[in-house]
C-alpha positions in Angstrom: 47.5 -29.6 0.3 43.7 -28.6 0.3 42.8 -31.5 1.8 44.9 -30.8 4.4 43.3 -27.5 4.8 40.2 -28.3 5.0 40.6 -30.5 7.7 42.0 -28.1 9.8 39.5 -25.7 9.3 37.1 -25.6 12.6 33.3 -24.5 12.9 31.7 -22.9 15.8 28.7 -20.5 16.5 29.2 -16.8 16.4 26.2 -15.1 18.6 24.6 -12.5 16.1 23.2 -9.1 17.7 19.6 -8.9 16.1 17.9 -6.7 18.2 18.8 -3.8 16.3 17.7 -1.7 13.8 18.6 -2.7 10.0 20.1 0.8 8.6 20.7 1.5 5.1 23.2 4.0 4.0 23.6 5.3 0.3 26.5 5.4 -1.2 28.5 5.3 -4.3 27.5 7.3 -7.4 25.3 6.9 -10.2 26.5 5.2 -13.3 25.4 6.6 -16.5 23.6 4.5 -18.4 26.2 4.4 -21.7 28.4 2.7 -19.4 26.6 -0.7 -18.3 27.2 -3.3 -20.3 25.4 -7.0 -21.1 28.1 -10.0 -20.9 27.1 -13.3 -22.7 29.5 -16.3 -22.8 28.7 -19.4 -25.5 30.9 -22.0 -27.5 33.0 -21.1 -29.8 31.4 -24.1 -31.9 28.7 -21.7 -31.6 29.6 -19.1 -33.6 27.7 -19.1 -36.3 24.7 -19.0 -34.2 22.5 -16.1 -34.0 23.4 -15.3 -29.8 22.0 -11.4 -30.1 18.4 -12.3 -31.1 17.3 -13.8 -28.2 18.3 -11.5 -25.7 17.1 -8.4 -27.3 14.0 -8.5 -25.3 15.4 -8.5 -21.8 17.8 -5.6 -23.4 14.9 -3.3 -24.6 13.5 -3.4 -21.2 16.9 -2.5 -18.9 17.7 -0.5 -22.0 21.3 -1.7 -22.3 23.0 -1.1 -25.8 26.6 -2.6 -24.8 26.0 -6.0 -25.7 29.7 -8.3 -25.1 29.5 -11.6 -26.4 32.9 -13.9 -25.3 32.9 -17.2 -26.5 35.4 -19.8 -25.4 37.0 -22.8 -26.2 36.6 -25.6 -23.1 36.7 -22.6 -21.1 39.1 -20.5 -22.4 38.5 -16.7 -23.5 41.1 -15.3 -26.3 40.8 -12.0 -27.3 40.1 -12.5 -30.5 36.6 -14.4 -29.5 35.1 -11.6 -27.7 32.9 -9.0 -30.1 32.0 -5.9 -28.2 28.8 -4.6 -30.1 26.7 -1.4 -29.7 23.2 -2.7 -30.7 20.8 0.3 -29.6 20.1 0.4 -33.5 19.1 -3.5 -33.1 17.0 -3.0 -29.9 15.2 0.2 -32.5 14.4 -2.1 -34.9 13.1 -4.6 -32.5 11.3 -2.2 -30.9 9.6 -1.4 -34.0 8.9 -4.4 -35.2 7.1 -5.6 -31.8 5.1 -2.6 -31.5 1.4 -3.9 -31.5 2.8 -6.6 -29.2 4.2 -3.4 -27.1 1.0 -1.4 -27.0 -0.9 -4.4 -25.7 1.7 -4.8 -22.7 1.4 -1.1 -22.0 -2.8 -1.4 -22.5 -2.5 -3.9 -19.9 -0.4 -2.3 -17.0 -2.8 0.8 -17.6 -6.0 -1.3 -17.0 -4.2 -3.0 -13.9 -3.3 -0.1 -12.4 -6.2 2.0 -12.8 -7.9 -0.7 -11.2 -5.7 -1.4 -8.3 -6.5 2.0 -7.7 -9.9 2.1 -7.5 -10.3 -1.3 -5.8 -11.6 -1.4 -2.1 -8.4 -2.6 -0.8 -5.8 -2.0 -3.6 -5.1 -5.8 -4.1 -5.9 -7.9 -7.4 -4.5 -11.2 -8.4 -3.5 -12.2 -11.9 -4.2 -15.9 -13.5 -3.0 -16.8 -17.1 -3.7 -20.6 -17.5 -1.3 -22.1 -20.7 -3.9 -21.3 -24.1 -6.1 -19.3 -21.6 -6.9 -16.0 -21.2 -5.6 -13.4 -18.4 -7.9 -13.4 -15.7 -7.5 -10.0 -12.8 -9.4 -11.4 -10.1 -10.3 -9.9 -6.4 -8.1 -11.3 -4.1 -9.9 -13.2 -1.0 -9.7 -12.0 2.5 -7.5 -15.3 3.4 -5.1 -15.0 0.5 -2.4 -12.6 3.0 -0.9 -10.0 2.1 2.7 -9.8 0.0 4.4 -7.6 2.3 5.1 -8.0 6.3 3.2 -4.6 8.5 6.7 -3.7 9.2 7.7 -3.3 5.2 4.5 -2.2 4.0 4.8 0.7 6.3 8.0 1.5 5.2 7.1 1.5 2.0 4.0 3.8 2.4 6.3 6.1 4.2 8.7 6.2 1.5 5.6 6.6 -1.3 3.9 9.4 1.4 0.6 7.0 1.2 0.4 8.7 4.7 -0.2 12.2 3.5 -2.7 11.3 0.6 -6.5 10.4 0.9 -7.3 7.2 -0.9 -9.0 7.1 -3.9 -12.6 6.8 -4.5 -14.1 3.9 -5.9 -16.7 5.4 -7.3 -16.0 8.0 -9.2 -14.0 5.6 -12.1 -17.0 3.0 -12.2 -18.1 0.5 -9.5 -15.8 -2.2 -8.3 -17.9 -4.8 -8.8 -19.1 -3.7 -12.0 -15.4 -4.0 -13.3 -15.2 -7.6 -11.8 -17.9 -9.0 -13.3 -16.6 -8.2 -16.7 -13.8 -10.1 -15.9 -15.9 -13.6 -14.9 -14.6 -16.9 -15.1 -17.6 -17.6 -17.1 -16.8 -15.6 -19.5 -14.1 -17.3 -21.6 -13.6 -14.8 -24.5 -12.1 -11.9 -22.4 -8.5 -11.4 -22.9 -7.6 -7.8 -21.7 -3.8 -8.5 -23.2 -5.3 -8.1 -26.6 -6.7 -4.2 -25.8 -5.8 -1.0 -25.6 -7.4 2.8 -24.8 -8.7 2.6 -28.6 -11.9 -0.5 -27.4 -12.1 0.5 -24.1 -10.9 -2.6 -22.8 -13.4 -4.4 -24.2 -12.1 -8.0 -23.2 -12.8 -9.2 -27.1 -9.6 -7.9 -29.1 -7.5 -11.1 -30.4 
């Protein structure tokens, strides 16, 4: 009985070495991309749903084609209920129907970078209030910092932040210059709307 197991079962503390070193090791091999596939269970009552639209998003960004859909009845998965679909000629068409929407996203991780980059410290902090507009804002001296000392030099290591000098400021425009044209006061900017084309003018809707 599983009751009976249970019961029997016994808990006791197990002294854990932490004193050393976390080591990663590779291994495996790389799996071509044709090859991963995007599982979705629903209802079978569901069919005549439209299960694929929704998810074509998430699939243009991990650029997964295989799309399963099972559906079940209480639970159960027949055969016959599970459609195996190649949709990269969906996630095309989505693509090109979302474009402005695209170029805005990609305007937007340019002006972010470029200006992590030239910042003092390399840290910004982004605020979207529900109706509002995107705000990039300098982070404040007691705000902390995302990673540990310990991680953040690993990951320098790893990125050879060592080996390069660090950007200067001023030759892409004053810091402070930038941040002002992103003040709270000023209610109209919304740098999601621009792109290369305005300059990042802050006034594209």
């Amino acid at each position: 009985m599983l009751v009976t197991d249970i019961e029997d079962l016994g808990v006791s503390e197990s002294p854990v070495n932490i004193s050393n070193n976390l080591v990663v090791l590779e291994g495996g091999e790389n799996i071509p991309q044709s090859s991963i596939f995007d599982l979705k269970t629903r209802s079978v009552y569901t069919r005549n749903k439209d299960h694929l639209g929704d998810q074509l998003p998430r699939l243009w960004i991990s650029q997964i084609s295989q799309f399963v859909l099972a559906y079940h009845e209480k639970g159960l998965f027949r055969q016959r209920d599970i459609e195996i679909k190649d949709v990269k000629s969906d996630i095309e068409k989505w693509q090109d129907q979302n474009q402005p929407s695209l170029n805005r996203l990609a305007a937007l991780f340019r002006i972010i970078i470029e200006n992590t980059q030239t910042s003092n410290d390399g840290k910004l902090e982004l605020v979207w209030s529900k109706d509002g507009s995107l705000e990039v804002r300098k982070q404040l001296p007691d705000a902390g910092d995302v990673l540990s000392e310990p991680v953040k030099k690993q990951w320098e290591a790893w990125l050879g932040v060592e080996n390069e000098e660090k950007a200067d400021p001023g030759k892409s425009g004053s810091w402070e210059e930038f941040m002002a044209t992103l003040s709270d006061s000023d209610d109209q900017s919304d740098y999601a709307a621009c792109d290369a084309e305005c300059g990042y003018c802050g006034k594209c809707v």
